[in-house]
Structures are given as structure tokens and as C-alpha cells.
C-alpha positions in Angstrom: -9.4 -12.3 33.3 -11.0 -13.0 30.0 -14.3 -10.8 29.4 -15.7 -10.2 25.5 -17.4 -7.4 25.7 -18.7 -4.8 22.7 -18.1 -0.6 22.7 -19.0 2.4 20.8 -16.4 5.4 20.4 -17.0 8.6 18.5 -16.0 12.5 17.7 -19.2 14.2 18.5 -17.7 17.6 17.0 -17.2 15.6 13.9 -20.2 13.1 14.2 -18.3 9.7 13.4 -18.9 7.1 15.4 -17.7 3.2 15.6 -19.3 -0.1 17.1 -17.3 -3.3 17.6 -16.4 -6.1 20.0 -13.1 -7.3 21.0 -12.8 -11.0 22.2 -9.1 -12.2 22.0 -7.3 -13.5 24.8 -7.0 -11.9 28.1 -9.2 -9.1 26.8 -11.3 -6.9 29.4 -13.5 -3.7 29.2 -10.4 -2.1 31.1 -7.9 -2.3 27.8 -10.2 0.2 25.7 -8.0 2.7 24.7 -5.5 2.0 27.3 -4.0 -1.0 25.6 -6.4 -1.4 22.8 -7.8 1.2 20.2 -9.3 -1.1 17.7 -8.1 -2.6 14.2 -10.3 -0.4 12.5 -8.2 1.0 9.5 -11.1 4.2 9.3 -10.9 4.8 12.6 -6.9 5.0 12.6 -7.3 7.4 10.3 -9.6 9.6 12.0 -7.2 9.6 15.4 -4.3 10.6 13.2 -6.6 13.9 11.6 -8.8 14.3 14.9 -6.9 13.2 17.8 -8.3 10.4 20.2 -12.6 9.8 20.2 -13.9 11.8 22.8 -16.8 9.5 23.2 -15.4 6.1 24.6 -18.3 3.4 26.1 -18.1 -0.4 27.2 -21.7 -1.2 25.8 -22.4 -4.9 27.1 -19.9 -7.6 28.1 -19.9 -11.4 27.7 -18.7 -15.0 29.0 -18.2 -16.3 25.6 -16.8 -14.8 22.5 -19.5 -16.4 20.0 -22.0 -14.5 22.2 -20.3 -11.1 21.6 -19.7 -11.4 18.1 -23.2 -12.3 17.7 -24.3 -9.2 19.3 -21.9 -7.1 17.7 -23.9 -8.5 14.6 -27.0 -8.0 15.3 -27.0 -4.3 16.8 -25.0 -3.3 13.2 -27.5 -5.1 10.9 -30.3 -3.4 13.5 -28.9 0.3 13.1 -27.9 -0.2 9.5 -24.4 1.3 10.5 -22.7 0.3 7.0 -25.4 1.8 5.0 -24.8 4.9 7.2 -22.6 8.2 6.8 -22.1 8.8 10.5 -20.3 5.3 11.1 -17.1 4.4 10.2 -17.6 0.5 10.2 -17.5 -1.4 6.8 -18.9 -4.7 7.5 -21.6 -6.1 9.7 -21.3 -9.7 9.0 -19.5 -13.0 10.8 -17.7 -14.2 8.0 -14.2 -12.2 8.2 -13.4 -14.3 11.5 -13.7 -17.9 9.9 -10.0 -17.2 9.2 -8.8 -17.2 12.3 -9.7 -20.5 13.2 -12.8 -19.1 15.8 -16.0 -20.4 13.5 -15.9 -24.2 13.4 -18.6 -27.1 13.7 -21.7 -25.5 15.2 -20.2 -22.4 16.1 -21.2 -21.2 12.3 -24.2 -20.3 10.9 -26.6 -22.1 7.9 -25.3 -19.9 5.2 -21.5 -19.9 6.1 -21.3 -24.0 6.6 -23.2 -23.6 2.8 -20.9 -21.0 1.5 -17.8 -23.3 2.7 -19.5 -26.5 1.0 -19.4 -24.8 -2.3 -16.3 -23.2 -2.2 -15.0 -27.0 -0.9 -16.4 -28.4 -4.4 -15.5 -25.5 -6.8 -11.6 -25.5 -5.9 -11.7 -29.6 -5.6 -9.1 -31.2 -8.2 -7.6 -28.0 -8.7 -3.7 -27.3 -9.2 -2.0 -24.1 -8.1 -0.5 -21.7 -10.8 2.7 -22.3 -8.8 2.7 -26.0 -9.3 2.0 -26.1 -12.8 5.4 -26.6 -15.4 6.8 -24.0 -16.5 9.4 -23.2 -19.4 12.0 -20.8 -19.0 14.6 -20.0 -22.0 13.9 -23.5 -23.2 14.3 -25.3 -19.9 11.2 -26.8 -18.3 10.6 -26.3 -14.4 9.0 -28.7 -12.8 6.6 -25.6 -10.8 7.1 -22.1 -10.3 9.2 -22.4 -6.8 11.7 -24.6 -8.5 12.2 -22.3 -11.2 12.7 -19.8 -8.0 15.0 -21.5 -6.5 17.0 -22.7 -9.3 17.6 -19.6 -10.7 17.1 -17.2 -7.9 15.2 -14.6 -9.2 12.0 -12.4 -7.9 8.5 -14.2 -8.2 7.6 -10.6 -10.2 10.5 -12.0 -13.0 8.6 -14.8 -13.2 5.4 -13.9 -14.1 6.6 -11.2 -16.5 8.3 -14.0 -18.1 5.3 -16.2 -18.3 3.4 -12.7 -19.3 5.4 -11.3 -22.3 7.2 -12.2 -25.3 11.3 -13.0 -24.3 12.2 -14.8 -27.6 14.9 -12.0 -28.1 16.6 -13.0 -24.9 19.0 -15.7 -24.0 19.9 -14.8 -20.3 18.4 -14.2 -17.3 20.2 -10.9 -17.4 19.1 -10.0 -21.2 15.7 -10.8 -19.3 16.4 -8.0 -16.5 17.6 -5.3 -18.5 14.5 -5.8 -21.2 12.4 -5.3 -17.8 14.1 -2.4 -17.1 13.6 -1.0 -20.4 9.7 -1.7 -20.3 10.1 0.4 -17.2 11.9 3.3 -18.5 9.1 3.9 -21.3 6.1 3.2 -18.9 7.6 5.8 -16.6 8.2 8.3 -19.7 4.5 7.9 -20.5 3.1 8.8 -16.9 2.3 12.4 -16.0 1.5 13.5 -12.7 -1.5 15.6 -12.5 -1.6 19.3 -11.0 -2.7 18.1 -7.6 -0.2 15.5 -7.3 2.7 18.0 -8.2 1.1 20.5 -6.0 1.1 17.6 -3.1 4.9 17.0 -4.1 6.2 20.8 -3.7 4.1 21.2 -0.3 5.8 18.1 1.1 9.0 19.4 0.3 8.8 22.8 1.3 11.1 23.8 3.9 13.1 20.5 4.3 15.9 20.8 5.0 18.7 18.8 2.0 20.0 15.6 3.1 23.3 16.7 1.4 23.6 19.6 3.3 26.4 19.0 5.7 27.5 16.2 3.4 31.4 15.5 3.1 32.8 15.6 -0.4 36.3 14.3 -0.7 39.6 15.1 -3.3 38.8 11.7 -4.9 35.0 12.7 -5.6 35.7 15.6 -6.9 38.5 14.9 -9.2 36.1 12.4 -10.8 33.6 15.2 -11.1 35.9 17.4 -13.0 37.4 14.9 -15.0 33.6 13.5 -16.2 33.4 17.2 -17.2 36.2 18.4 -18.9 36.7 18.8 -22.4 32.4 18.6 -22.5 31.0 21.4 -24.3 27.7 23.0 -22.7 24.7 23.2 -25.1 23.9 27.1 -25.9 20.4 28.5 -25.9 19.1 32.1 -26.4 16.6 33.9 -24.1 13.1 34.6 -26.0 12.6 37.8 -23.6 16.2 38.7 -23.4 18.0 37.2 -26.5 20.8 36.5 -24.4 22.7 33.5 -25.2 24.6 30.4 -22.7 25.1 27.3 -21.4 21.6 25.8 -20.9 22.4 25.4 -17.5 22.9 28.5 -15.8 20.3 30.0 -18.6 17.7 28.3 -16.9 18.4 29.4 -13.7 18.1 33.7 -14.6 16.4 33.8 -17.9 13.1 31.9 -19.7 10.3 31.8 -17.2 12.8 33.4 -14.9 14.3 36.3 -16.8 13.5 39.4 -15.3 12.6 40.9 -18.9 9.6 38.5 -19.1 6.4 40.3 -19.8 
């Protein structure tokens, strides 16, 4: 059976609360966090840190879905719940669900049948980014998907062609590794700050090494040992010690490790 109907859930310890309606097909009052815990992405993340809302109410219920999405409107414009600390909802308007096909004919109000007109005349006439022509290492594409499928390469290759100078290259691949290169030196550039790294060393505290365990054969081996002999470890000195190896084992005992360190 098919009832709309609107609800309130909250953490009283915590003082959150949410109001919203649910109207999709086959809903019932029943489904409320049986079946059903919202699409709220706030209040997701308040079960994952709090646990489930110990405050869970069917507040009215309806024959039609425009009627409860009307309500659901009015009671959050009336209590001001976006403008509010205590609520978790973001929105308190109709417009979101004109995607999905619901809000059509009379069903929408003045200022959305308005908002559609003008949006209707702005994009008129227009052509999509992805059907304009395109030039790629002196071949012309007739759009953007043709050049995708003719040369089968990521959309994200594509627009860092059409983005950034690649005279210098004659491939596709020159193309990819001058990407990769871009890369390498953005990556150089970026430092973490103290709370990420902090963030990084509490997550991996205490997990266990996904190599532990791990089989290493004769063949793996002999290529370690061959990529490493006749290779001549750099030597550094100790600044508290002044003792001297390969760099390393050194930093493993001595610098900010050695036991000399004042």
C-alpha cells in the first residue's frame, strides 16, 4: 500500500534532529528505519559516529505525494530548520525533485515553471563542448566522442590535450608519458600537513603487513640479488656518533635514532 507520509528523527543526547518525507513507490509509515533510513548524507554520518536516532516519529501521512512534499516544505521554511544548528537538513525547497520526473504541468509552482522558462531560452541554440571539432596531433575530430572512440583514450586525456601545450609530442604515447611527468612534479610540490600525517600514522597503527605471510620464490629472489650486486651503498657519517655506513642500515640505528643523540 502506497502512503506518503513525513517524519522527524533525532539524538536527543546530542541535540540533532532531521525532518523529511518519503513518497516513492510502495512507501508506508511502517519502512522507517526498518527498510528505509533516509538519503540524508548528514544524517548517514551521524549513525556511523552515534549509532541509530533514538527519537524516530511518523509526523503526518498523505494520499498523494505532491501533498507531502508540500508539507514537508512548509513545516521547514516555518521552523527555519536550514538556518538552524540543531537540524541536519540542507534544503527546504521543491526544486531538487524536478529531476526525477515528479514536478510537471501544474504540479509546479509560479517560480519553478519561470526558472525553467529561462533556463529553456539561455541554453537554446547552444552546442555541447563534446560536439564541437576538435584537433588532435594535426587530425581534426569531428566531436569529442569520436576522437574517444577513434583513438581510445580517457575523456581526462582529452581535455588535458585541449588544455595544455603538446606541440613537443607526436604520439598518443609521447602524450601519456608528458602527463605522467606533469604528475610526478605536482606530486613533488605537495606536502601533507601535520594533521594529515598524524591521521596517516593512526590509521596504520597496528595493521597488520599485507606481505606478511607472503611467498617469495627462487626466481624472485635471484632477481633481487642480481639487481643488487656489484651496487655500491652510499656512505654517511653519524652527526652524534660519527660513525660511518651504508645509508641504509644508518638510518635505521643512528641520526634521529642513534642512541648518542642529545
Amino acid at each position: 500500500m502506497h502512503v506518503p507520509y513525513t517524519y522527524l528523527i533525532g539524538w536527543s543526547h546530542y541535540k540533532k534532529f532531521y525532518y523529511g518525507v518519503r513518497f516513492s513507490k510502495d512507501c508506508h509509515p511502517s519502512d522507517l528505519f526498518v527498510k528505509y533510513f533516509t538519503s540524508s548524507k548528514s544524517v548517514s554520518c551521524m549513525i556511523k559516529e552515534h549509532g541509530m536516532p533514538d527519537i524516530i516519529q511518523i509526523r503526518k501521512t498523505f494520499s498523494k505525494e505532491k501533498d507531502a512534499r508540500n508539507w514537508e516544505h512548509k513545516v521547514l521554511t516555518k521552523i527555519k530548520a536550514v538556518e538552524r544548528n540543531d537540524f541536519l537538513n540542507r534544503t527546504d525547497n521543491l526544486f531538487p525533485f524536478c529531476k526525477s520526473n515528479i514536478l510537471k504541468g501544474d504540479d509546479r509552482t509560479y517560480n519553478q515553471k519561470k526558472a525553467t522558462e529561462k533556463h529553456s531560452t539561455v541554453m537554446r541554440g547552444r552546442i555541447s563542448k563534446k560536439r564541437k571539432p576538435i584537433i588532435i596531433l594535426g587530425k581534426q575530430y569531428e566531436s569529442i566522442n569520436h576522437a574517444l572512440k577513434e583513438l581510445s583514450i580517457s575523456t581526462g586525456l582529452i581535455y588535458y590535450i585541449i588544455n595544455n601545450d603538446v606541440s613537443t609530442c607526436n604520439t598518443i604515447d609521447e602524450i601519456k608519458k608528458l602527463v605522467w611527468v606533469h604528475r610526478s612534479e605536482k606530486l613533488k610540490r605537495y606536502k601533507p600537513s601535520a594533521e594529515s600525517c598524524e591521521k596517516i600514522s593512526k590509521s596504520l597503527k597496528g595493521r597488520q603487513s599485507p606481505r606478511k605471510g607472503a611467498i617469495v620464490t627462487d626466481a624472485t629472489k635471484q632477481k633481487l640479488s642480481d639487481s643488487l650486486t656489484g651496487k655500491k651503498p652510499q656512505i654517511v657519517v653519524c652527526p652524534h656518533c660519527n660513525k660511518n655506513g651504508g645509508i641504509n642500515t644508518m638510518f635505521r640505528w643512528h641520526f634521529d635514532n642513534c642512541k648518542h643523540k642529545k
